[in-house]
C-alpha positions as YAML, in Angstrom:
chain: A
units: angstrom
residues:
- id: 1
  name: UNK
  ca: [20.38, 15.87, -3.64]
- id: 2
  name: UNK
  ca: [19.39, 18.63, -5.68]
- id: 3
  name: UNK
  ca: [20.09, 16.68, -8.90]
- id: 4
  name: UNK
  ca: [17.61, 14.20, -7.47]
- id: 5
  name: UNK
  ca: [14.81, 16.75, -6.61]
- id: 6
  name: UNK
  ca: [15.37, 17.66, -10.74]
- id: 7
  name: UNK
  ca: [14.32, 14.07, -11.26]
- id: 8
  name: UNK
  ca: [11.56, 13.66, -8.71]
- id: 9
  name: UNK
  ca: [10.12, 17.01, -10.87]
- id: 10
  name: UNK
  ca: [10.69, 15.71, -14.41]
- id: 11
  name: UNK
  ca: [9.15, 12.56, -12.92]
- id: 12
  name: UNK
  ca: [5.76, 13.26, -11.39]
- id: 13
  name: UNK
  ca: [5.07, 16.06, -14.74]
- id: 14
  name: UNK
  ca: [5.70, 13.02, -16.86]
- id: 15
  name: UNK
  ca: [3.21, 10.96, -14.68]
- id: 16
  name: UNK
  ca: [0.85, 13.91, -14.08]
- id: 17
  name: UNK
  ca: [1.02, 14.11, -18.01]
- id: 18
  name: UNK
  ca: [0.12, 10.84, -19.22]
- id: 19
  name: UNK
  ca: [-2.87, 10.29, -16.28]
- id: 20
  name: UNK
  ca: [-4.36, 13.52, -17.95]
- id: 21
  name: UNK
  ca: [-4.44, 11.35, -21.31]
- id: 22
  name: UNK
  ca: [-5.83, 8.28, -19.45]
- id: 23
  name: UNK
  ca: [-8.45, 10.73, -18.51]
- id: 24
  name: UNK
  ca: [-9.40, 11.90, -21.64]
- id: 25
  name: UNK
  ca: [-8.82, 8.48, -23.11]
- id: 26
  name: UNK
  ca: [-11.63, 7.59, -20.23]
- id: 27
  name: UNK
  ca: [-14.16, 10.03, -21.44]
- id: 28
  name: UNK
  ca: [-13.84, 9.79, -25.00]
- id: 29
  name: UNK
  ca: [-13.05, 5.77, -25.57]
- id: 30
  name: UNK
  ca: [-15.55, 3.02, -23.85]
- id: 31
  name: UNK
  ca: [-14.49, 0.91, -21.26]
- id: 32
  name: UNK
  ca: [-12.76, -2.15, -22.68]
- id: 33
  name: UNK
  ca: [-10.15, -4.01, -25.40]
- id: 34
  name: UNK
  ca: [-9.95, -0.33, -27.19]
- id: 35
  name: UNK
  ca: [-9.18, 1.59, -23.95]
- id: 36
  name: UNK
  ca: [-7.30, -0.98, -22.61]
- id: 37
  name: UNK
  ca: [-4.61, -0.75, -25.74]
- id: 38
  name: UNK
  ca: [-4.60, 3.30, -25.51]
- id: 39
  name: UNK
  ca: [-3.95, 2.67, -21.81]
- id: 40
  name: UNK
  ca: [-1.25, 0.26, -22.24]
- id: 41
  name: UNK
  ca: [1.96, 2.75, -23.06]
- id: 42
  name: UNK
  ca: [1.37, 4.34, -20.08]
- id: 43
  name: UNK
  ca: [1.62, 0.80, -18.15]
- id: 44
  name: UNK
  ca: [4.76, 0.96, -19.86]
- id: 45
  name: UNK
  ca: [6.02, 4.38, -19.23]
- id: 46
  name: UNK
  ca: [5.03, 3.68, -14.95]
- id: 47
  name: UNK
  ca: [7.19, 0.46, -15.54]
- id: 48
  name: UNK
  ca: [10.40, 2.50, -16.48]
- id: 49
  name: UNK
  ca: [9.74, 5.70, -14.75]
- id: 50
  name: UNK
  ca: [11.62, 5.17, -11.22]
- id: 51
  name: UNK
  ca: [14.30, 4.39, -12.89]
- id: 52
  name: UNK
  ca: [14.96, 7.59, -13.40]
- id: 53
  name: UNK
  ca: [15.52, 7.84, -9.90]
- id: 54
  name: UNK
  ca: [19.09, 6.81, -8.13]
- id: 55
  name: UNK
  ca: [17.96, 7.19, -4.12]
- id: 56
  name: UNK
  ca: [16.61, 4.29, -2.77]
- id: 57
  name: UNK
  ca: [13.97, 5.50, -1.10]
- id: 58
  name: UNK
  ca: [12.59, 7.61, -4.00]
- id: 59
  name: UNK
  ca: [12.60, 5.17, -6.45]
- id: 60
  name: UNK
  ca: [10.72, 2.55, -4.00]
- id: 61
  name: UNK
  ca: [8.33, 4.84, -2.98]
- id: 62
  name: UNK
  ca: [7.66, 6.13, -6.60]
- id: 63
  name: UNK
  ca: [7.48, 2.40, -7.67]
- id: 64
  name: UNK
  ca: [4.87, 1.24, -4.88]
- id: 65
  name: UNK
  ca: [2.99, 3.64, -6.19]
- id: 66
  name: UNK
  ca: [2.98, 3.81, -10.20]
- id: 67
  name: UNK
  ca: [4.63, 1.11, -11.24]
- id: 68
  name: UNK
  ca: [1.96, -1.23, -8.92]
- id: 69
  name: UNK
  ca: [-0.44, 0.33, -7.74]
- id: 70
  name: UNK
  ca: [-1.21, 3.18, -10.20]
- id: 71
  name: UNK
  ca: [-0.72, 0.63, -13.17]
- id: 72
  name: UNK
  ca: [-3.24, -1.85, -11.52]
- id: 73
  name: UNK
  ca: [-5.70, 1.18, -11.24]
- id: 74
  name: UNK
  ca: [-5.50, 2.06, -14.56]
- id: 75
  name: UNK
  ca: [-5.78, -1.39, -15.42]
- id: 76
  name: UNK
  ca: [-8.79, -2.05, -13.87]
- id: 77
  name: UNK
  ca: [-10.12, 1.63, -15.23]
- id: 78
  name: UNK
  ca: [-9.54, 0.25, -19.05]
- id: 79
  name: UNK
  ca: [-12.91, -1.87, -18.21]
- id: 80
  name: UNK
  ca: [-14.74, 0.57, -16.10]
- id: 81
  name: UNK
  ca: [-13.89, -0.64, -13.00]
- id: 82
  name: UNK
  ca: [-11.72, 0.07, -9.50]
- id: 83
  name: UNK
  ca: [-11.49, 3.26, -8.18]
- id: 84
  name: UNK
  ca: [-10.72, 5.35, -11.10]
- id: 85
  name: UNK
  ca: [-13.96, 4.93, -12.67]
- id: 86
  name: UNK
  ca: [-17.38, 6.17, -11.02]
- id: 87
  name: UNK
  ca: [-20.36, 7.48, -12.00]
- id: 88
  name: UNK
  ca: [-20.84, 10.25, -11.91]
- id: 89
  name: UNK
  ca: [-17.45, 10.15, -13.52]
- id: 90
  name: UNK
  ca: [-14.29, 11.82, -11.21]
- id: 91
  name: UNK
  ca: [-13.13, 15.25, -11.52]
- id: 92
  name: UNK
  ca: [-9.87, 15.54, -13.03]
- id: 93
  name: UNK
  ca: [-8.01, 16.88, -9.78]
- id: 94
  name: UNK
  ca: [-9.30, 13.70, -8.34]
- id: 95
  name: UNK
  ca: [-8.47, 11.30, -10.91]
- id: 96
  name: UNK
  ca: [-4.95, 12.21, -10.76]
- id: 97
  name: UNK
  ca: [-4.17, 11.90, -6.87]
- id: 98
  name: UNK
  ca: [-6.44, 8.69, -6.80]
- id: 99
  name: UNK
  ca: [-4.15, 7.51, -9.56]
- id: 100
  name: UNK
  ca: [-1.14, 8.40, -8.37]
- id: 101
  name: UNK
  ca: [-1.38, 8.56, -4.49]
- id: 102
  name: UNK
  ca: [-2.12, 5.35, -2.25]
- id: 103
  name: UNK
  ca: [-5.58, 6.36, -1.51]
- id: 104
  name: UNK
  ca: [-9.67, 5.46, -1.93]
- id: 105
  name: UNK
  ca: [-11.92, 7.51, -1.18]
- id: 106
  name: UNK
  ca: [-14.19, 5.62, 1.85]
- id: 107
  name: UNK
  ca: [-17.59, 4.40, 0.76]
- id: 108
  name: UNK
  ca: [-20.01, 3.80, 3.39]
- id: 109
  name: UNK
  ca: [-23.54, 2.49, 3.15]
- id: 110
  name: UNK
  ca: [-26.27, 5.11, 2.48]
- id: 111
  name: UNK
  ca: [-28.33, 6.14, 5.67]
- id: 112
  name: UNK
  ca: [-31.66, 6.76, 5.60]
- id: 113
  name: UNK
  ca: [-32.62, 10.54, 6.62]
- id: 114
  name: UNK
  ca: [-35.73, 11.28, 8.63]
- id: 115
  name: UNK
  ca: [-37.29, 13.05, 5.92]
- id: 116
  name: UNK
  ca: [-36.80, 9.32, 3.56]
- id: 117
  name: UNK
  ca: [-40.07, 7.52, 2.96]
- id: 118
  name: UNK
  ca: [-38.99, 4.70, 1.17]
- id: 119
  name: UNK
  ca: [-35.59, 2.85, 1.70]
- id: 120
  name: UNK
  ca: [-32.63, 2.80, -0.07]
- id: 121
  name: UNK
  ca: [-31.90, 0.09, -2.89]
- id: 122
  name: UNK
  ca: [-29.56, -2.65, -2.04]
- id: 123
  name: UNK
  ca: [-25.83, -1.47, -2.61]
- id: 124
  name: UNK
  ca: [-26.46, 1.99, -2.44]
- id: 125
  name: UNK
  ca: [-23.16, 3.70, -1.67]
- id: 126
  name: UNK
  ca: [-22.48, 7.33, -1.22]
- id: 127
  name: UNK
  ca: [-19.04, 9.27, -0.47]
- id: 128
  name: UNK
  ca: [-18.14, 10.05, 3.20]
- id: 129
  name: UNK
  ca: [-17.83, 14.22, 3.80]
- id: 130
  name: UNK
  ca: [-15.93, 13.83, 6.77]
- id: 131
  name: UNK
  ca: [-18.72, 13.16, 9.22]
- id: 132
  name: UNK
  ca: [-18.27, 14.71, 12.41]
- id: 133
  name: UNK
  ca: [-20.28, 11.63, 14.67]
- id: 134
  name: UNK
  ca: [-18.87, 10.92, 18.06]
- id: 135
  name: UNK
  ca: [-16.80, 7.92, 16.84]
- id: 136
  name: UNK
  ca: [-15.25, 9.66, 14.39]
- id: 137
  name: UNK
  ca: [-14.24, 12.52, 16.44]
- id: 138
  name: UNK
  ca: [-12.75, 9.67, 19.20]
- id: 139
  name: UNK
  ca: [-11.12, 7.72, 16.41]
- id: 140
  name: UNK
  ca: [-9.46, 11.46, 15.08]
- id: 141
  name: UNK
  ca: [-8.01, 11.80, 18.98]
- id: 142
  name: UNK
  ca: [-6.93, 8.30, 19.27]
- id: 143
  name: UNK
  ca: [-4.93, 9.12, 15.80]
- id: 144
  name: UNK
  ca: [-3.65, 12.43, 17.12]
- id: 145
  name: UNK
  ca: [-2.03, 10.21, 19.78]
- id: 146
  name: UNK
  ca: [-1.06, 8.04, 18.06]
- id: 147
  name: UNK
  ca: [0.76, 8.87, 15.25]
- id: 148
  name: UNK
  ca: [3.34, 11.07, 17.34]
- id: 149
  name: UNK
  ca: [4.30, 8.30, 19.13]
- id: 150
  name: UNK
  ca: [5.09, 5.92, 15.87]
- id: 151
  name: UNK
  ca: [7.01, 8.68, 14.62]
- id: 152
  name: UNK
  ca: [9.39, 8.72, 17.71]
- id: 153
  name: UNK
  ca: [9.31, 5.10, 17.69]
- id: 154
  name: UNK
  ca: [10.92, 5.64, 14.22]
- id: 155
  name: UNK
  ca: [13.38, 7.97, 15.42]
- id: 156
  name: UNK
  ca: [14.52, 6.15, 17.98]
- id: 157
  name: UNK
  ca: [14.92, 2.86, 15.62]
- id: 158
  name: UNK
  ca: [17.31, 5.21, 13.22]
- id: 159
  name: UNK
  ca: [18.86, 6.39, 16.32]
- id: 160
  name: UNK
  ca: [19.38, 2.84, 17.63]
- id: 161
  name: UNK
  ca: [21.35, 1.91, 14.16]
- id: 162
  name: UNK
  ca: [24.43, 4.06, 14.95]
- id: 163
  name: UNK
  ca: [24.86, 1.43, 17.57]
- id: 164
  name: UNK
  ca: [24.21, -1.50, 15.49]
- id: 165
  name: UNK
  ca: [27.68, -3.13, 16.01]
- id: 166
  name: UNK
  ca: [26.83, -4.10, 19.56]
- id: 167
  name: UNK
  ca: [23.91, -5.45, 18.47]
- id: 168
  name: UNK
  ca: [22.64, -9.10, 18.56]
- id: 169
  name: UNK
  ca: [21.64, -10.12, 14.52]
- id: 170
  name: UNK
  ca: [18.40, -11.19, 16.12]
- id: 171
  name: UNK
  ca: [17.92, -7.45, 17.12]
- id: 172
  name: UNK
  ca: [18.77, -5.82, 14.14]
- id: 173
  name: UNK
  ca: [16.17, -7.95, 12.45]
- id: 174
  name: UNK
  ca: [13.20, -7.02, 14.97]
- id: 175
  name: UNK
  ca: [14.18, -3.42, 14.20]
- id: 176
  name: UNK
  ca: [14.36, -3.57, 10.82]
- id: 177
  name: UNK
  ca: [10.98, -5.00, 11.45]
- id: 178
  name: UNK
  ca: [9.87, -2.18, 12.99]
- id: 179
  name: UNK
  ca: [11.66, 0.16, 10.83]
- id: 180
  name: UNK
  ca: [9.55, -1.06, 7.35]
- id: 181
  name: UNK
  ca: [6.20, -1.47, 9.38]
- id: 182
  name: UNK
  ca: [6.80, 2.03, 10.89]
- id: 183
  name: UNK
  ca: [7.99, 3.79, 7.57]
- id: 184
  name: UNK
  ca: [5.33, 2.58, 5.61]
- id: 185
  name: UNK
  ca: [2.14, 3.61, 7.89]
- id: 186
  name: UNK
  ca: [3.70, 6.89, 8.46]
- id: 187
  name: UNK
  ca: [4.43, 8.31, 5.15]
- id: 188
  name: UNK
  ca: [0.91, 6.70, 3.77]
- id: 189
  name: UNK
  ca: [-1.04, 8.15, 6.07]
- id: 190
  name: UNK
  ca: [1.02, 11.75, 5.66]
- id: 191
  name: UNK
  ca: [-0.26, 11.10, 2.13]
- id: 192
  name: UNK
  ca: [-3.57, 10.12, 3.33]
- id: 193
  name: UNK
  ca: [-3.74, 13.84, 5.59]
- id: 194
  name: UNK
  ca: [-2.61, 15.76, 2.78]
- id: 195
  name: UNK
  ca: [-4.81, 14.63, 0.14]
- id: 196
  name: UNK
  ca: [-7.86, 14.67, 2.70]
- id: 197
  name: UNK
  ca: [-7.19, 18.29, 3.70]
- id: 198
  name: UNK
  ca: [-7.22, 18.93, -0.23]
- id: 199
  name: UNK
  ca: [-10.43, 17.02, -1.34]
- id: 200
  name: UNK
  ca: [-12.41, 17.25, 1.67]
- id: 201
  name: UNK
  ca: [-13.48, 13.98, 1.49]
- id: 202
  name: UNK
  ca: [-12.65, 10.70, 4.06]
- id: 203
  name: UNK
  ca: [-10.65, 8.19, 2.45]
- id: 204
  name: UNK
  ca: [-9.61, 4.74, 3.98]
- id: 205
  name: UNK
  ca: [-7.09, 4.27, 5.99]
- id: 206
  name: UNK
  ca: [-4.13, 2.10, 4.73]
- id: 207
  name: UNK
  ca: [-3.10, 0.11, 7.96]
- id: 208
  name: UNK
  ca: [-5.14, -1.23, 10.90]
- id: 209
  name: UNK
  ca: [-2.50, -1.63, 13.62]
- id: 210
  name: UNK
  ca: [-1.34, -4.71, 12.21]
- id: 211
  name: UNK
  ca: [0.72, -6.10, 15.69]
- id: 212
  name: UNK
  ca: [-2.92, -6.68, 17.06]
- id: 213
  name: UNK
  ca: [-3.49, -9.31, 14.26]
- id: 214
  name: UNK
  ca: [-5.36, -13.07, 15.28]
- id: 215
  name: UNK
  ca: [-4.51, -15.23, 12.70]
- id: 216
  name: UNK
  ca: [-2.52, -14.25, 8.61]
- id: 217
  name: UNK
  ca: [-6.24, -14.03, 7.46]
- id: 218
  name: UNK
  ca: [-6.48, -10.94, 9.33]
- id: 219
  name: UNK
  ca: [-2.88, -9.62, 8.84]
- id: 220
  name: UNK
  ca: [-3.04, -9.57, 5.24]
- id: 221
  name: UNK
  ca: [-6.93, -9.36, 4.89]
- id: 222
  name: UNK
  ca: [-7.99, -6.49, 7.26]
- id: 223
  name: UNK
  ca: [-4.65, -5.00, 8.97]
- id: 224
  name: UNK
  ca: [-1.14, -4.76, 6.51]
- id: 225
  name: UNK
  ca: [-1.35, -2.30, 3.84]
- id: 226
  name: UNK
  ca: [-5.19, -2.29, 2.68]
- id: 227
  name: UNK
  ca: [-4.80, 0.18, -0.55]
- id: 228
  name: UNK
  ca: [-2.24, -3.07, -2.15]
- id: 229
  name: UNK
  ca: [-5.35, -5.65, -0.50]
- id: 230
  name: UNK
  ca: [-7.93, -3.87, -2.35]
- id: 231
  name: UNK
  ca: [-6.20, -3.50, -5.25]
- id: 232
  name: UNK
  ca: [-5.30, -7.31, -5.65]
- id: 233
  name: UNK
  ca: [-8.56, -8.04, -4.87]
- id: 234
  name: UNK
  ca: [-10.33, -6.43, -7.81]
- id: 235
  name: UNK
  ca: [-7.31, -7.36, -10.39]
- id: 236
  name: UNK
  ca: [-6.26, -10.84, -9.13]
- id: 237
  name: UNK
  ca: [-8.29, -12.81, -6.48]
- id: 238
  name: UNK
  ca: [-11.80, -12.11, -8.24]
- id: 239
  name: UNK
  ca: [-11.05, -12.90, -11.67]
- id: 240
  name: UNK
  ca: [-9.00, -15.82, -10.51]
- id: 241
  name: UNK
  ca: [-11.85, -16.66, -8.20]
- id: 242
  name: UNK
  ca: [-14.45, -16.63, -10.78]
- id: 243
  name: UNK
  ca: [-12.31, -18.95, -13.34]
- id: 244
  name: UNK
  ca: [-11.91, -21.08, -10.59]
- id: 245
  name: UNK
  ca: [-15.86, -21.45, -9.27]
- id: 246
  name: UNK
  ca: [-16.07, -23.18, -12.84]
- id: 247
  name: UNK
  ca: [-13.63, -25.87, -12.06]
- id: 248
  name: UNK
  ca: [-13.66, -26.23, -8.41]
- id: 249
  name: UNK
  ca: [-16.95, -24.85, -7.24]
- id: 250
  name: UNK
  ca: [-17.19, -21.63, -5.43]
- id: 251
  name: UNK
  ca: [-16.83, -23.46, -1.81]
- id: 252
  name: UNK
  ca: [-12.63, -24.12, -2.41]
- id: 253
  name: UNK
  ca: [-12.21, -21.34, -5.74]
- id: 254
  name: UNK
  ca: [-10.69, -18.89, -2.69]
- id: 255
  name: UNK
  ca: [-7.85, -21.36, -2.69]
- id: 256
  name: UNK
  ca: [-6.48, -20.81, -6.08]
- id: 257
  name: UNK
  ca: [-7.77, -16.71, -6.06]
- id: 258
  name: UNK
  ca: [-5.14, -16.10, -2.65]
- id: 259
  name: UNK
  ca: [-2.35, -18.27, -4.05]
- id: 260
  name: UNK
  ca: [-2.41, -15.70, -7.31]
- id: 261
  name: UNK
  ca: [-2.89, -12.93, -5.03]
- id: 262
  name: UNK
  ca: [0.23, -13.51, -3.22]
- id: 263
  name: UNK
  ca: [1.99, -14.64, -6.31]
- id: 264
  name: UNK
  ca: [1.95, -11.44, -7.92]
- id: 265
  name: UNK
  ca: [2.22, -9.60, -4.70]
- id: 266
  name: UNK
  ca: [5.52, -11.37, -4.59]
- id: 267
  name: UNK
  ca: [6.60, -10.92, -8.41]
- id: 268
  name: UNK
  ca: [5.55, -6.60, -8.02]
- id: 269
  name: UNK
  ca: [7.77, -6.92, -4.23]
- id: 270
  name: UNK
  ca: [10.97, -8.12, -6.60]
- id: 271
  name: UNK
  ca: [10.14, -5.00, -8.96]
- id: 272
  name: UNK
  ca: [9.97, -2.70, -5.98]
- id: 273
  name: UNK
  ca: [13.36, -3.90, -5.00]
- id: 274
  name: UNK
  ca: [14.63, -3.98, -8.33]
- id: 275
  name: UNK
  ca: [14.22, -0.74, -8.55]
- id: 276
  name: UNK
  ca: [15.79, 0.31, -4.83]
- id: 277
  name: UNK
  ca: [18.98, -1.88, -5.17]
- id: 278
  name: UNK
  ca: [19.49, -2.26, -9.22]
- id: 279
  name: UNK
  ca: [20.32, -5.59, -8.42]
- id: 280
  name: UNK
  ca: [19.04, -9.41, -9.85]
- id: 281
  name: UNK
  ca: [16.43, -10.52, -8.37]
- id: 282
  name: UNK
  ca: [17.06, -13.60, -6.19]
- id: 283
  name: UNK
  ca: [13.58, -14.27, -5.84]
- id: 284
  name: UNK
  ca: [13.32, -14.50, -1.86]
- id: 285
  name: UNK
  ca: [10.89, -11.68, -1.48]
- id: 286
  name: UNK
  ca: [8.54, -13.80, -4.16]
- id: 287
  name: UNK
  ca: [8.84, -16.68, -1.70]
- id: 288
  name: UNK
  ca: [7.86, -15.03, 1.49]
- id: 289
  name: UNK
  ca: [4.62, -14.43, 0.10]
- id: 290
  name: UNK
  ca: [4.18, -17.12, -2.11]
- id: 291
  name: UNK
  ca: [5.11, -19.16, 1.26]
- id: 292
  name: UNK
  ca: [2.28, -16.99, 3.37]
- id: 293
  name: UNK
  ca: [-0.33, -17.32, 0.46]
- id: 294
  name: UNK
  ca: [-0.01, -21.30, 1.38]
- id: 295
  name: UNK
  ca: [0.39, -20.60, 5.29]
- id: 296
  name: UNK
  ca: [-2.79, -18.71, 4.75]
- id: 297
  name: UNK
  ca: [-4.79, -21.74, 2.42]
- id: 298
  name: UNK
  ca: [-3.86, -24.15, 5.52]
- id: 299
  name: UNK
  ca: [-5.00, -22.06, 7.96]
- id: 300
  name: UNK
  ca: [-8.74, -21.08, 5.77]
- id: 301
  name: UNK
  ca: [-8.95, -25.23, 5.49]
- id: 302
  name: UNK
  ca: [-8.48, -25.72, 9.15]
- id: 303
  name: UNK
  ca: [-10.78, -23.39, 10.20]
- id: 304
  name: UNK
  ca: [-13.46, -24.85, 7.51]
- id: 305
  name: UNK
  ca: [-13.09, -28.39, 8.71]
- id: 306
  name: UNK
  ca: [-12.68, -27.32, 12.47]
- id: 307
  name: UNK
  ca: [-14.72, -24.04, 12.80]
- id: 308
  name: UNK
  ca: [-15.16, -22.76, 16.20]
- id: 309
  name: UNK
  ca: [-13.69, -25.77, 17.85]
- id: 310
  name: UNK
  ca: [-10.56, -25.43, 16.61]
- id: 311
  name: UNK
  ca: [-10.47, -21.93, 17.71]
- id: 312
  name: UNK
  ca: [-7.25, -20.61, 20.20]
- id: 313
  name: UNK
  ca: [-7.10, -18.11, 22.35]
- id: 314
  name: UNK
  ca: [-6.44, -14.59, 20.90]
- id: 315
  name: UNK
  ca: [-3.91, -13.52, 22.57]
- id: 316
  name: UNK
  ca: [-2.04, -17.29, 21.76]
- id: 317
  name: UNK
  ca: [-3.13, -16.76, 17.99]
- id: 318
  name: UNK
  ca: [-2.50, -12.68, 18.15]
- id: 319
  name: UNK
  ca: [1.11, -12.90, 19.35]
- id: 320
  name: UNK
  ca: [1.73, -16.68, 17.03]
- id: 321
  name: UNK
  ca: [0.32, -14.42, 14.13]
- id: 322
  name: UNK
  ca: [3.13, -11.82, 14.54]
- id: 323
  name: UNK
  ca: [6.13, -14.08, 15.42]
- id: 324
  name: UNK
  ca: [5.36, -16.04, 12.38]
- id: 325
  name: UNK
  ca: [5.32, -12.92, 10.03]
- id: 326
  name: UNK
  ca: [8.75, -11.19, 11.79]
- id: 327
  name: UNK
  ca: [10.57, -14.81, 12.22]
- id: 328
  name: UNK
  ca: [9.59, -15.27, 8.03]
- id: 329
  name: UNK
  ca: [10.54, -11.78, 7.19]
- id: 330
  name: UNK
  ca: [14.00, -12.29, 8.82]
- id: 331
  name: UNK
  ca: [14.65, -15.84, 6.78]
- id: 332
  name: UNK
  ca: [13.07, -14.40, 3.36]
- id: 333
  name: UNK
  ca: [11.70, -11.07, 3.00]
- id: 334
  name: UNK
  ca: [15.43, -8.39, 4.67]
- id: 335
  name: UNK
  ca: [17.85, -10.78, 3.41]
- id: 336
  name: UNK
  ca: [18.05, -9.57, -0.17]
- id: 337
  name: UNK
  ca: [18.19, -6.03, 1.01]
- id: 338
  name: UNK
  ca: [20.86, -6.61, 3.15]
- id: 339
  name: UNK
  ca: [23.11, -8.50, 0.47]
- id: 340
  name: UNK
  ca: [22.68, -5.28, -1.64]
- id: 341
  name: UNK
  ca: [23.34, -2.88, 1.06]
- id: 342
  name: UNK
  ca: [19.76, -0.83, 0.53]
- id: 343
  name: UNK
  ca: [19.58, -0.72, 3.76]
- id: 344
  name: UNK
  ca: [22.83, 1.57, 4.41]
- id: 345
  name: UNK
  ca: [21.81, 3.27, 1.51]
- id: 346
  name: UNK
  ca: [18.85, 4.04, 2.99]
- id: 347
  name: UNK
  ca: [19.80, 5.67, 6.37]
- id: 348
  name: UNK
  ca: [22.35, 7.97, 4.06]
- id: 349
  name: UNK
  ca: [19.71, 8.97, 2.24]
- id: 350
  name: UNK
  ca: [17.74, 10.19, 5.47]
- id: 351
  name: UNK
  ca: [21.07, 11.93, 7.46]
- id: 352
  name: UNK
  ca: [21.03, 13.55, 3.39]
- id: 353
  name: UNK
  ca: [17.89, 14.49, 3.30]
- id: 354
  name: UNK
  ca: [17.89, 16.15, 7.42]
- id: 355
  name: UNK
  ca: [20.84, 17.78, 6.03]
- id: 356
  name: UNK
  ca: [19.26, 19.58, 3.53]
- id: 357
  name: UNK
  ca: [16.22, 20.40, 5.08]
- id: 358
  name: UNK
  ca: [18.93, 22.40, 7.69]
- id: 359
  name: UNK
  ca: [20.50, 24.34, 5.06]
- id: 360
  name: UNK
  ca: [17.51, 25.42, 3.43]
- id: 361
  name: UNK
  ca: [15.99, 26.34, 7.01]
- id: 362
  name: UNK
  ca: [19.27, 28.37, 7.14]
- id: 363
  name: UNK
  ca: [18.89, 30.09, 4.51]
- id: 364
  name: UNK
  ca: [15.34, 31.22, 4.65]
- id: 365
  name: UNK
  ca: [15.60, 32.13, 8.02]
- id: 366
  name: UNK
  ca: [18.94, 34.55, 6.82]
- id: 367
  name: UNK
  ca: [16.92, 36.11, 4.37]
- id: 368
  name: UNK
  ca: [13.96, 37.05, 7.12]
- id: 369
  name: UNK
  ca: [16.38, 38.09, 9.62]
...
């Protein structure tokens, strides 16, 4: 363990490092081919860097979010776009956790102040300083509430897995299930609270209590993971989009622009668990989503050609919505982490990690008593 905490330091100085270049890259080089090429060996360096890393969940977590995500951002800051680049331009304490961390700071439109004479232009956007309206103060007590109770929910799933052997398969799967949707929200939004008590400033919020979902459109659109939604959207789906309003109009161009979308959602999944198991790819996890993406065009054509009277019942479409994503998971998305035995590896790497949180609880509580 502590040979891995060496890494996890060499690690995030060599990342913290090379996003202070990017930055000065970003100030002194305009926004395009020129940046994009000084920009490019540190695409490179994010690429290689968990490997440095032998604990599965270390080396996921620290490719989710430089080899993906903070590559795409820097991608998309190369031409002065995504959220990297603003104007005025970022400080440099918030350039690096917006590169580095799974967050965005929340735009909301401007509001008009009693004092204002004359409106706002169209598109006017300011950052959120934590406002303090009712509905935000309800929706920070609905979170204090609810959070808790996800985290014993997780405890109770790695609880639940010393009995796995009595199991039915069919269970295991729903809790594995539970145990990725579960470990995800709850260490991004821990990421999310940190970096919000250090900037002061609201930033979105990464999941949408995805098991209320209607249909995939809102799953994958509004619910699952919105930093890696946003982020496709401004490097896939709108350039794809926009090639493909010149061949197929703009009415069926969204087509093309999702099945991209989930095709390299797919292809940077494989990395990710590359990276946790060291194992060839099989390509499964590509499928799932490559497999949804299409799922996802049928159900945008239906509800074109059949618009409201094609509509179901929500709570029929709600509970279809999340059968169909855990019964796909199951066949394509857990089986290749399973086969490698990440899984295992895993929930060693937690009873590791309680373990030496204990003995370093020991021994600072020795030293003040």
């Amino acid at each position: 363990m502590e040979g891995e905490i060496y890494n996890v330091f060499k690690v995030c100085i060599t990342a913290l490092m090379s996003l202070c270049y990017c930055y000065i890259v970003g100030r002194i080089i305009p926004k395009g081919t020129q940046r994009l090429l000084t920009i490019l060996p540190v695409v490179a360096l994010f690429l290689y860097l968990p490997l440095n890393l032998s604990t599965v969940n270390l080396s996921g977590q620290t490719g989710f979010m430089l080899s993906w995500l903070g590559n795409f951002k820097l991608l998309l800051f190369a031409f002065g776009k995504g959220p990297l680049s603003s104007d005025p331009p970022l400080s440099l304490p918030c350039f690096l956790a917006i590169a580095c961390l799974p967050i965005k700071i929340q735009q909301i439109p401007f509001q008009e102040s009693p004092q204002r004479t004359h409106p706002p232009q169209k598109g006017h956007h300011k950052e959120n300083p934590l406002p303090q309206n009712t509905e935000n103060i309800r929706h920070k007590a609905i979170l204090l509430l609810n959070y808790p109770t996800k985290a014993l929910l997780f405890v109770m799933i790695l609880h639940l897995y010393n009995y796995s052997d009595h199991f039915h398969p069919n269970l295991m799967l729903l809790l594995y299930c539970g145990h990725v949707y579960l470990a995800l929200e709850l260490t991004l939004a821990s990421i999310k609270a940190i970096a919000q008590a250090g900037f002061g400033m609201e930033l979105e919020p990464q999941f949408r209590e995805p098991y209320l979902s209607s249909s995939l459109q809102d799953f994958w659109g509004k619910r699952w993971n919105l930093m890696v939604t946003n982020i496709l959207r401004l490097t896939i789906y709108e350039p794809v989009h926009n090639a493909a309003s010149a061949v197929v109009g703009r009415k069926w161009a969204a087509l093309p622009a999702v099945m991209a979308a989930f095709l390299v959602s797919g292809l940077m999944h494989e990395l990710i668990f590359f990276y946790m198991g060291r194992m060839k790819p099989t390509w499964e996890v590509m499928w799932f989503f490559v497999f949804h993406g299409a799922c996802l065009v049928v159900e945008v054509v239906v509800k074109r050609k059949y618009g409201a009277k094609g509509r179901w019942p929500r709570i029929f479409t709600g509970m279809t919505t999340v059968t169909f994503v855990m019964v796909t998971a199951s066949w394509l998305f857990f089986p290749q982490l399973l086969r490698d035995g990440v899984d295992k590896k895993a929930l060693e790497e937690y009873a590791a990690a309680g373990e030496f949180i204990k003995d370093i609880s020991r021994a600072v509580m020795s030293r003040i008593i």
